[in-house]
N, C-alpha and C positions, 0 to 999 in steps of 0.2 A: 557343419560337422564333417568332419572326414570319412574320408572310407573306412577305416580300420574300425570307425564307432558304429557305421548303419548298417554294414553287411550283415545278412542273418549266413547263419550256417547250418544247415538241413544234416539229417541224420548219418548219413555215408562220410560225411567229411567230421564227424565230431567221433568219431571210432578209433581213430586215432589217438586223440587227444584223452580219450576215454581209457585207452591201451595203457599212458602212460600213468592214468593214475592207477590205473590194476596192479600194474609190475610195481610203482614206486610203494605201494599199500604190500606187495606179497612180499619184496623185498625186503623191509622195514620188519615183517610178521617174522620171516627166515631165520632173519640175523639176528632179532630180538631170542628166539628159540635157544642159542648158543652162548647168552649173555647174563641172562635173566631168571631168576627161581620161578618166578610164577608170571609167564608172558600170556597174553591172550592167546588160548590155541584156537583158530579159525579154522585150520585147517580138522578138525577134531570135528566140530561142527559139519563140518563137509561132509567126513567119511562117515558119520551118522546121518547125514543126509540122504546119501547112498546107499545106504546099507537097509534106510528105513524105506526109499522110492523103490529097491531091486526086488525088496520081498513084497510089498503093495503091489507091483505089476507081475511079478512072478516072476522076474530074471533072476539069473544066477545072480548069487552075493560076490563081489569082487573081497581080495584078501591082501594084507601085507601090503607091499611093493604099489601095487597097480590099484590098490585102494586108495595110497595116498596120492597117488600119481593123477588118478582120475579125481581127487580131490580137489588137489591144487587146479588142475585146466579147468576143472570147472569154477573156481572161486575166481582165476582169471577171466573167463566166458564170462560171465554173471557182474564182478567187479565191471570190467572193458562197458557194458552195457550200459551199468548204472551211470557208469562216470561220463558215458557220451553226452548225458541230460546236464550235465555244467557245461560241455561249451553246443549243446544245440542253441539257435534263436541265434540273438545278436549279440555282442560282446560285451555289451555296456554293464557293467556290475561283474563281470564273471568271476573275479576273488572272492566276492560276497556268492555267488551265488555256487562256486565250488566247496567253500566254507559250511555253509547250509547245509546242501545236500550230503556233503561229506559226516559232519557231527549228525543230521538223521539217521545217516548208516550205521552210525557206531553207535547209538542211540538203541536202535534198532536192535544191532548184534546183541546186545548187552542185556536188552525186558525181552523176545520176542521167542528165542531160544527153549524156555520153561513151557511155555505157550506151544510152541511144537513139537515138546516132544522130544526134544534132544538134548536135557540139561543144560544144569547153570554152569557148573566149573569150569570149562573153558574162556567164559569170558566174564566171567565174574569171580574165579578164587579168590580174588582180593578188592578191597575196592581201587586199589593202584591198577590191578590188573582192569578193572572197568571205567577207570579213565584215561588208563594206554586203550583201549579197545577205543575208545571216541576218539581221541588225538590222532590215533594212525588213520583212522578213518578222515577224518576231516583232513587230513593230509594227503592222500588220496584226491579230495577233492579239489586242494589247491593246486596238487602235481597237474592235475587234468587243466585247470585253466589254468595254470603254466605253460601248457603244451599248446594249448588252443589258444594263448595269447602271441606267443612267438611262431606257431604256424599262421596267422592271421596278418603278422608282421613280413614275415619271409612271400607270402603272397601279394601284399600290399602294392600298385604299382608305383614307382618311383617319382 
């Protein structure tokens, strides 16, 4: 087997690759927002998030502006995180295994939401809207072992 198929990759190095599924997931969410009648709002989700941890711990409620602001870095934070678990371990399967974990996220977004607390309309107004919610998600996952296949390559020695 070659190099490129036994190396494992431990967690600091798969953050990266994790990064790029975040951004390629927020971006996809963004641009869909400008396009689209009923896009998955995630970002919605978020600032309910926020809104529901700030008064739980007793922090000021953030507003407007700096709600979604703090929304989105965190969907990045959190997104960057999950997606490092596609290319941590070794590489062998990583489209499959970015694929997986990505459609359980959207998965997730989609039944899990009602359950905490934070309504359904953002990622279920429609059932198109709940299977864009799983598609960008699992696309997310492919972005990340996309990242983690071609930095794998680019470190490869010659």
């Amino acid at each position: 087997m070659s190099e490129l198929t036994t190396q494992p990759r431990g967690f600091l190095q798969s953050l990266g690759p994790g990064l790029a599924g975040a951004v390629s997931l927020t971006l996809v969410h963004q641009g869909a927002r400008a396009v689209l009648k009923h896009p998955p709002r995630m970002d919605v989700l978020g600032m309910r998030s926020i809104k529901k941890l700030s008064k739980r711990l007793g922090l000021p409620t953030p507003h407007g502006r700096a709600l979604y602001q703090q929304s989105l870095i965190g969907d990045l934070l959190s997104n960057t995180l999950y997606y490092a678990l596609v290319a941590m371990g070794r590489p062998r399967h990583i489209y499959l295994r970015g694929a997986i974990l990505g459609a359980l996220a959207g998965l997730g977004a989609v039944v899990l939401p009602p359950y905490l607390g934070l309504g359904e309309r953002p990622s279920r107004a429609k059932r198109s809207t709940a299977f864009l919610t799983v598609a960008w998600y699992t696309l997310g996952g492919l972005g990340s072992a996309r990242a983690a296949k071609r930095s794998l390559r680019a470190s490869a020695p010659a």
